[in-house]
N, CA and C atoms as an extended XYZ file, in Angstrom:
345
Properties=species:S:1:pos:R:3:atomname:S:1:resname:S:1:resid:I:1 pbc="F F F"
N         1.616       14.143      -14.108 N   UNK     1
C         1.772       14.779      -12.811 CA  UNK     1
C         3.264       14.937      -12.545 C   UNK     1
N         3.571       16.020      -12.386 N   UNK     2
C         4.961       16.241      -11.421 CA  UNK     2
C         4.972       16.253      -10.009 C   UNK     2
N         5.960       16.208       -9.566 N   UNK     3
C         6.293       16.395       -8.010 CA  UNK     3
C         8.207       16.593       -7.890 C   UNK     3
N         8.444       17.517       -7.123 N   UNK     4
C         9.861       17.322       -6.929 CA  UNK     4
C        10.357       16.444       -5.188 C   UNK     4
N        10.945       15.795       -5.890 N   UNK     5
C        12.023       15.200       -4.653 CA  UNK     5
C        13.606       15.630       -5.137 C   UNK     5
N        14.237       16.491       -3.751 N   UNK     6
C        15.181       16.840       -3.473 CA  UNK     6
C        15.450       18.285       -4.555 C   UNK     6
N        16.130       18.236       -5.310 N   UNK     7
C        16.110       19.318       -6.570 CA  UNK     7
C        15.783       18.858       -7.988 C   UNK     7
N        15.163       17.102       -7.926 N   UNK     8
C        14.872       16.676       -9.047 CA  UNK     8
C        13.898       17.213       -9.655 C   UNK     8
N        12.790       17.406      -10.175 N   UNK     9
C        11.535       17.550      -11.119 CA  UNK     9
C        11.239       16.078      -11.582 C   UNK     9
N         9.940       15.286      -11.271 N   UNK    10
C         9.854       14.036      -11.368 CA  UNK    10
C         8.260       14.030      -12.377 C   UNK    10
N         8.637       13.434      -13.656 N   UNK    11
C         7.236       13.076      -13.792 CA  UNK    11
C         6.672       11.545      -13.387 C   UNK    11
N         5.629       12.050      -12.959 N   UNK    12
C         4.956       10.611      -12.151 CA  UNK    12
C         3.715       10.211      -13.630 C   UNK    12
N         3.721        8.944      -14.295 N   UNK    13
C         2.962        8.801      -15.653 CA  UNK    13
C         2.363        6.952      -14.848 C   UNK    13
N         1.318        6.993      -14.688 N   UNK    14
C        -0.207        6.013      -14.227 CA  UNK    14
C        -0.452        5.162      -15.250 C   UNK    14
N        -0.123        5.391      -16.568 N   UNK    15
C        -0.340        4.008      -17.536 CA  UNK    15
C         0.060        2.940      -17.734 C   UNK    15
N         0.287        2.110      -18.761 N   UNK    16
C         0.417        0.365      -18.214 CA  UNK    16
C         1.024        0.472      -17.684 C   UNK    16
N         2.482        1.052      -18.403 N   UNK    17
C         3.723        0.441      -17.825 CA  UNK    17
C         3.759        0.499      -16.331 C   UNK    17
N         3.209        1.976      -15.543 N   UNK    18
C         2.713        2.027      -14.087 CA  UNK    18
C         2.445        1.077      -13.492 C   UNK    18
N         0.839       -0.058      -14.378 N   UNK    19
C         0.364       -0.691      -13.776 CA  UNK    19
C         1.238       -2.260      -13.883 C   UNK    19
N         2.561       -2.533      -14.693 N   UNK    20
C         2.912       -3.421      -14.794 CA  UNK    20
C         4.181       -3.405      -13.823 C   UNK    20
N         4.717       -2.064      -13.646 N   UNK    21
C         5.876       -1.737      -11.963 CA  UNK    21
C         5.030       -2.078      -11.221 C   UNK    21
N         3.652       -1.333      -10.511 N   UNK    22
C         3.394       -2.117       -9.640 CA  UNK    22
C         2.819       -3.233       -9.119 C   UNK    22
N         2.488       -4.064      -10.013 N   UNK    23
C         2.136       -5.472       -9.778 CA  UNK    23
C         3.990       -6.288       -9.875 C   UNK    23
N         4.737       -5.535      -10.408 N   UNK    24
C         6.031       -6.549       -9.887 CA  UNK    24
C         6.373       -6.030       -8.545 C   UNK    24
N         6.159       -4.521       -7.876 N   UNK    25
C         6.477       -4.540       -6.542 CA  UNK    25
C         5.322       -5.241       -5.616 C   UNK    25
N         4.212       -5.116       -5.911 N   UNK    26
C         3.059       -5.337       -4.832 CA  UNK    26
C         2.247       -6.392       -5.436 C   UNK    26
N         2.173       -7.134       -6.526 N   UNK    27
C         1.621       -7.864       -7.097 CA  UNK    27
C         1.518       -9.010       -6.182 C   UNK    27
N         0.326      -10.255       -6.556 N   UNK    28
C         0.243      -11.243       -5.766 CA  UNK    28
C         1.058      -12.517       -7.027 C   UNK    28
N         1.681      -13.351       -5.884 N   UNK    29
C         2.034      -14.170       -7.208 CA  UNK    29
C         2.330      -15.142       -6.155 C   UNK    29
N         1.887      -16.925       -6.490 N   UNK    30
C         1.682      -17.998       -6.139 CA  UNK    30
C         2.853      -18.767       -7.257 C   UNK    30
N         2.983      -20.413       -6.033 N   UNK    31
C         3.764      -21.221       -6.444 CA  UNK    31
C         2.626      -22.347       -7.542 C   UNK    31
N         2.267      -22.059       -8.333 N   UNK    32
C         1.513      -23.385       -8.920 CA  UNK    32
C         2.080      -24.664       -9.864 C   UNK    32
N         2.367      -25.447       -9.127 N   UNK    33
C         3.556      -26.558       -9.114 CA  UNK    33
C         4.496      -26.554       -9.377 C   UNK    33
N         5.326      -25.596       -8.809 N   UNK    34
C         6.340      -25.529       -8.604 CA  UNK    34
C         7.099      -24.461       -9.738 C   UNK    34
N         6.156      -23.678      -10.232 N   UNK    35
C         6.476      -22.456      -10.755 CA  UNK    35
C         5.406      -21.391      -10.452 C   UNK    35
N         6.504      -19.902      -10.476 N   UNK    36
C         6.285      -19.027       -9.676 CA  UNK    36
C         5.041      -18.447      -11.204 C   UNK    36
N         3.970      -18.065      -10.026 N   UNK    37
C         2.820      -17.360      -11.279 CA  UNK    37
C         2.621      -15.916      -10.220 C   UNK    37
N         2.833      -15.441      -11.280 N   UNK    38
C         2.165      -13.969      -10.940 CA  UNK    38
C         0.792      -13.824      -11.472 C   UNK    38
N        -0.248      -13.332      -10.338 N   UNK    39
C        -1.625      -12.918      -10.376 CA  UNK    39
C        -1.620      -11.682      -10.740 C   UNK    39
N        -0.976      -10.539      -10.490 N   UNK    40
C        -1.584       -9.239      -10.991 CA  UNK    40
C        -2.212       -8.625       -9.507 C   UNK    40
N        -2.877       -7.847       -9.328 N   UNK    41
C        -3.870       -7.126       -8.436 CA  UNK    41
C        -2.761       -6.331       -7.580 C   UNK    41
N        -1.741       -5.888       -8.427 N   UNK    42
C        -0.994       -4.683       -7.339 CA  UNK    42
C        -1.200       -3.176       -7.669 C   UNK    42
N        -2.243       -3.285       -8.761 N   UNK    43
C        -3.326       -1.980       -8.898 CA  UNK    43
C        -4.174       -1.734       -7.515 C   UNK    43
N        -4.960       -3.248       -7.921 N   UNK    44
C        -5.936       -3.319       -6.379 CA  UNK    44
C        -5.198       -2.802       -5.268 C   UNK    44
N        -3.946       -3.477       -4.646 N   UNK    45
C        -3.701       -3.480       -3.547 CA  UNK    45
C        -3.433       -1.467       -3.297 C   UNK    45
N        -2.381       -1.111       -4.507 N   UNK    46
C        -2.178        0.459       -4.751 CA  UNK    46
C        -3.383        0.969       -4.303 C   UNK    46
N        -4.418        1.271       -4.916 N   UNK    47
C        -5.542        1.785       -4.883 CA  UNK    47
C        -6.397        2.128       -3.326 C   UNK    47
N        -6.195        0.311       -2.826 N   UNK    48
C        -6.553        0.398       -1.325 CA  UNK    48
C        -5.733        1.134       -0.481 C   UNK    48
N        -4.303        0.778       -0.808 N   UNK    49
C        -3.248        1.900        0.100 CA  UNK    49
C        -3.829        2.988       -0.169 C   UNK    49
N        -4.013        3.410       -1.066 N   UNK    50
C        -4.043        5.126       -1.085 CA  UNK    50
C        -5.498        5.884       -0.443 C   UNK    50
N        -6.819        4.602       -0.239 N   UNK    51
C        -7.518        5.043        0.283 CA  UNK    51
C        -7.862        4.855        1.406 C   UNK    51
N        -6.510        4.113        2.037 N   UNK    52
C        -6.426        3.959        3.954 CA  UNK    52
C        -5.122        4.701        3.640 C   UNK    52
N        -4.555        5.933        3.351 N   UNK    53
C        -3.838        6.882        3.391 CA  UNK    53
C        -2.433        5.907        3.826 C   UNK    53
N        -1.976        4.800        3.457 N   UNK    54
C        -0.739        4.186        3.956 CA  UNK    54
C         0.608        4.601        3.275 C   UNK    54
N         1.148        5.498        3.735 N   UNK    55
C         2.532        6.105        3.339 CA  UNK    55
C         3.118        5.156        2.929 C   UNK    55
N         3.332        3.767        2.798 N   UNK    56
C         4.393        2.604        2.532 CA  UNK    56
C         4.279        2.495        1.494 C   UNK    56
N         2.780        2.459        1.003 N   UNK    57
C         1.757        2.494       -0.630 CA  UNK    57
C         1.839        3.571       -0.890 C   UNK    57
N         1.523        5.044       -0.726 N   UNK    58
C         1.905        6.036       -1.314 CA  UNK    58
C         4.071        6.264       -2.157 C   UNK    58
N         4.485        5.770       -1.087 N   UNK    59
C         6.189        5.678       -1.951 CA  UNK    59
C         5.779        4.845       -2.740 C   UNK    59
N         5.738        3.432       -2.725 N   UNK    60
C         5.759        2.425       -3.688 CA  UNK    60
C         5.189        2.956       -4.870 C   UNK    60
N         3.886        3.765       -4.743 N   UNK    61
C         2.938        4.459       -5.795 CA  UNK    61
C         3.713        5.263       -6.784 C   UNK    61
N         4.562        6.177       -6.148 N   UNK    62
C         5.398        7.468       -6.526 CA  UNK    62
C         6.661        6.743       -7.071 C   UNK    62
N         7.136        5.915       -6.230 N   UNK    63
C         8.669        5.168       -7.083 CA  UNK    63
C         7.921        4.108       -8.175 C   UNK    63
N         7.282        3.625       -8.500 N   UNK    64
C         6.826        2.763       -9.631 CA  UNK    64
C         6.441        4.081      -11.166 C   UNK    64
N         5.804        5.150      -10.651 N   UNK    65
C         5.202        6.080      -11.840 CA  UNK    65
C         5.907        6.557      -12.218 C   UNK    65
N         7.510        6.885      -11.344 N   UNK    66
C         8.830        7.457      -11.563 CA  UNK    66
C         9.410        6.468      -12.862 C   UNK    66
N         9.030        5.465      -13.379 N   UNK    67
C         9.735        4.724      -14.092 CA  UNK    67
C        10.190        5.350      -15.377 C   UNK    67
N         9.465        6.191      -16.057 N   UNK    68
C        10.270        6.744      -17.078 CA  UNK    68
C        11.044        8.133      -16.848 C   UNK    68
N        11.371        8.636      -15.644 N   UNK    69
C        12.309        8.912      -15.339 CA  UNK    69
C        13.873        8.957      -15.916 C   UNK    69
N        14.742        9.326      -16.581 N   UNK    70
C        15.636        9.430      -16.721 CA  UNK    70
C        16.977        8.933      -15.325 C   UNK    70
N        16.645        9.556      -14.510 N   UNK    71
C        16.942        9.224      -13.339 CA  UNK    71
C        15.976        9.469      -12.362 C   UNK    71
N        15.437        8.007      -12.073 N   UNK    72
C        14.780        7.687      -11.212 CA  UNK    72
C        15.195        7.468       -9.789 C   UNK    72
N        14.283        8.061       -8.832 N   UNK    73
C        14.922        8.560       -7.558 CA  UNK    73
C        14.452        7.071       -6.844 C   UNK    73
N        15.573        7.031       -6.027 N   UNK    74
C        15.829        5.200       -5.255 CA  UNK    74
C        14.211        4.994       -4.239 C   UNK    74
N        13.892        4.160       -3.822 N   UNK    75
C        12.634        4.397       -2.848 CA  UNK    75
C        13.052        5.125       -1.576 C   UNK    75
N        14.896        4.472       -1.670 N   UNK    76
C        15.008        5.144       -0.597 CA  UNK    76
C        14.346        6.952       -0.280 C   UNK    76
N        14.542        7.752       -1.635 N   UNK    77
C        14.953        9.258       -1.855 CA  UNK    77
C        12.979        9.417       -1.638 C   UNK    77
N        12.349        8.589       -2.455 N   UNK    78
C        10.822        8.677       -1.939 CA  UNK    78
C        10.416        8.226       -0.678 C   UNK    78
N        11.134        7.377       -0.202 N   UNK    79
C        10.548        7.742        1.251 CA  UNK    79
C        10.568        8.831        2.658 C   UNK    79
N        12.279        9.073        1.973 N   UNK    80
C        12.923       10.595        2.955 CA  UNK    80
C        11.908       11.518        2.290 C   UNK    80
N        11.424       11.783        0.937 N   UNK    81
C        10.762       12.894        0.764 CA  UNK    81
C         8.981       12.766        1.496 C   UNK    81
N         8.520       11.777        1.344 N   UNK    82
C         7.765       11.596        2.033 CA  UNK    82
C         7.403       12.051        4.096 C   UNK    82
N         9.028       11.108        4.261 N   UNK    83
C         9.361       11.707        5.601 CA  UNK    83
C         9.475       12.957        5.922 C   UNK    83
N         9.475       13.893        4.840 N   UNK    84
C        10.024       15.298        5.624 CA  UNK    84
C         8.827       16.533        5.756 C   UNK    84
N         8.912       16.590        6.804 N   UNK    85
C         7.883       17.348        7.457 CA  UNK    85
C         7.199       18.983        6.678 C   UNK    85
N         8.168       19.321        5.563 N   UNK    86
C         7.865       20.361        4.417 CA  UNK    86
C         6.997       19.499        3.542 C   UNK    86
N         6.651       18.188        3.140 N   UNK    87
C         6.048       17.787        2.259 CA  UNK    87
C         4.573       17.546        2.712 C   UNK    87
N         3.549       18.046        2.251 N   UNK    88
C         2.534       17.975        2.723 CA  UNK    88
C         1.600       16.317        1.716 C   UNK    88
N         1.543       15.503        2.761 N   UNK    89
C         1.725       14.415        2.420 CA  UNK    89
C         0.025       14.015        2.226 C   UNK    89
N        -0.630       14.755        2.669 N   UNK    90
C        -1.970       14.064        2.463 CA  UNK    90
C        -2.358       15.296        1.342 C   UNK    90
N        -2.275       16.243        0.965 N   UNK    91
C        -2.401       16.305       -0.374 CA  UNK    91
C        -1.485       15.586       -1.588 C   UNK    91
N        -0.608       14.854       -1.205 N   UNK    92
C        -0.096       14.363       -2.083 CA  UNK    92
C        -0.807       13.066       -2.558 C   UNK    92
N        -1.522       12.314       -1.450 N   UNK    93
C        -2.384       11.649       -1.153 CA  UNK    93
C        -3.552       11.983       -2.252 C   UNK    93
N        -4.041       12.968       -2.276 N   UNK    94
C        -5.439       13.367       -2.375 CA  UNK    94
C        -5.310       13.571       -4.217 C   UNK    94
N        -3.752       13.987       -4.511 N   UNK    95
C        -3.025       14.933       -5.816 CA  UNK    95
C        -3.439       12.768       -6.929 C   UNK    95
N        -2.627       12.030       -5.768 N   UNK    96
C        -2.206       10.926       -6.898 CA  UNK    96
C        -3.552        9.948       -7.125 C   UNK    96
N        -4.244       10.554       -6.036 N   UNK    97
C        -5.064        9.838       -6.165 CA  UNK    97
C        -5.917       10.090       -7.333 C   UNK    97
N        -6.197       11.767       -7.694 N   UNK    98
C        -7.035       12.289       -8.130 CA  UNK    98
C        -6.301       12.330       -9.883 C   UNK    98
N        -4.797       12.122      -10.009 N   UNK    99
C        -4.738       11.884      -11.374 CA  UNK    99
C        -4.091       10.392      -11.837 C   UNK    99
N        -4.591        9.582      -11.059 N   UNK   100
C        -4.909        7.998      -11.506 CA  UNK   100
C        -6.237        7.760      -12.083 C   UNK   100
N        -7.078        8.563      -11.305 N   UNK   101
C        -8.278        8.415      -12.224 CA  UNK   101
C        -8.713        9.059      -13.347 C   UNK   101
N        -7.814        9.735      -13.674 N   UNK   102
C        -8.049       10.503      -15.178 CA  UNK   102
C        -7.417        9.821      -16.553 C   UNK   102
N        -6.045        8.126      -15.723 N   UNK   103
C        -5.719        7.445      -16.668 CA  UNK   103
C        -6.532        6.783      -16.961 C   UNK   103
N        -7.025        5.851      -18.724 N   UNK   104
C        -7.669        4.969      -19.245 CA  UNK   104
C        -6.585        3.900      -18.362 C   UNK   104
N        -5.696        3.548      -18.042 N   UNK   105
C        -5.278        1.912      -17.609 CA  UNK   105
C        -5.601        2.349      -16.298 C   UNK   105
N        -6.260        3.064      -15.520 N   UNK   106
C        -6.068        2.849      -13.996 CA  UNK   106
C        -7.737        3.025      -13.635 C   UNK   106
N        -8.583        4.238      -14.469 N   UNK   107
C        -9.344        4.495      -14.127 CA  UNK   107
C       -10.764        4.186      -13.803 C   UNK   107
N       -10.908        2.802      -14.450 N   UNK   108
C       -12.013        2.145      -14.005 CA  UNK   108
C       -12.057        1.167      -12.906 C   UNK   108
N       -10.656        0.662      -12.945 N   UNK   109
C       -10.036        0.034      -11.524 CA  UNK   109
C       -10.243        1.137      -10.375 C   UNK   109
N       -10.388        2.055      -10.468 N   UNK   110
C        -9.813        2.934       -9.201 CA  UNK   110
C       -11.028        3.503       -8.939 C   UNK   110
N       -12.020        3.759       -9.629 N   UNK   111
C       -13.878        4.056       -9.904 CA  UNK   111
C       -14.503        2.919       -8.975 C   UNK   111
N       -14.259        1.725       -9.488 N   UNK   112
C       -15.116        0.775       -9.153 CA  UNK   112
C       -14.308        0.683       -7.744 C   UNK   112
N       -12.986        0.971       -7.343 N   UNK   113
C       -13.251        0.409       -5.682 CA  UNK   113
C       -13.341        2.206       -4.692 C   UNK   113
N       -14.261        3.013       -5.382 N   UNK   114
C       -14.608        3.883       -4.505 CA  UNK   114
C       -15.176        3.018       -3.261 C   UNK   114
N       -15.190        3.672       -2.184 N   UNK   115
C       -15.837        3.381       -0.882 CA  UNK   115
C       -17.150        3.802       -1.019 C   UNK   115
């Protein structure tokens, strides 16, 4: 999937590596005696953002898939693009949603928590 922010051309790519950015931004991770464990489930949490339409989870979504990016745009630059009233934000909504589920690492995660 592409999308442009500002005059960039961005490919947005949903496979592991996707799913391993966002479990380090949104991931759950506990102290278990006194070392830090990461749980994983920042697919889950992604997934739910995107189907209570939460713009905070839609950037996080878009700056994590940005990772192979060459130059990857700051969250800041995804959230102004988000913010700006030319970007039509609930098809963008509807766009990432609809090609996460066409990845093998996202797509049975993202199947099974249909509503």
């Amino acid at each position: 999937m592409q999308i442009t922010i500002g005059k960039k051309n961005l490919d947005l790519n949903f496979g592991v590596r996707f799913v391993r950015e966002i479990d380090k931004l949104v991931g759950v991770e506990m102290n278990i005696q006194g070392s830090k464990q990461s749980l994983g489930f920042g697919l889950t949490k992604a997934v739910l953002g995107l189907k209570s339409y939460d713009s905070a989870m839609l950037s996080t979504i878009i700056y994590a898939a940005a990772w192979d990016n060459k130059k990857r745009p700051s969250q800041l630059d995804v959230d102004n693009f988000l913010d700006d009233p030319k970007t039509d934000i609930e098809k963008l909504f509807d766009d990432v949603t609809a090609e996460m589920m066409k990845v093998n690492a996202v797509k049975v995660a993202t199947k099974n928590l249909k509503a």
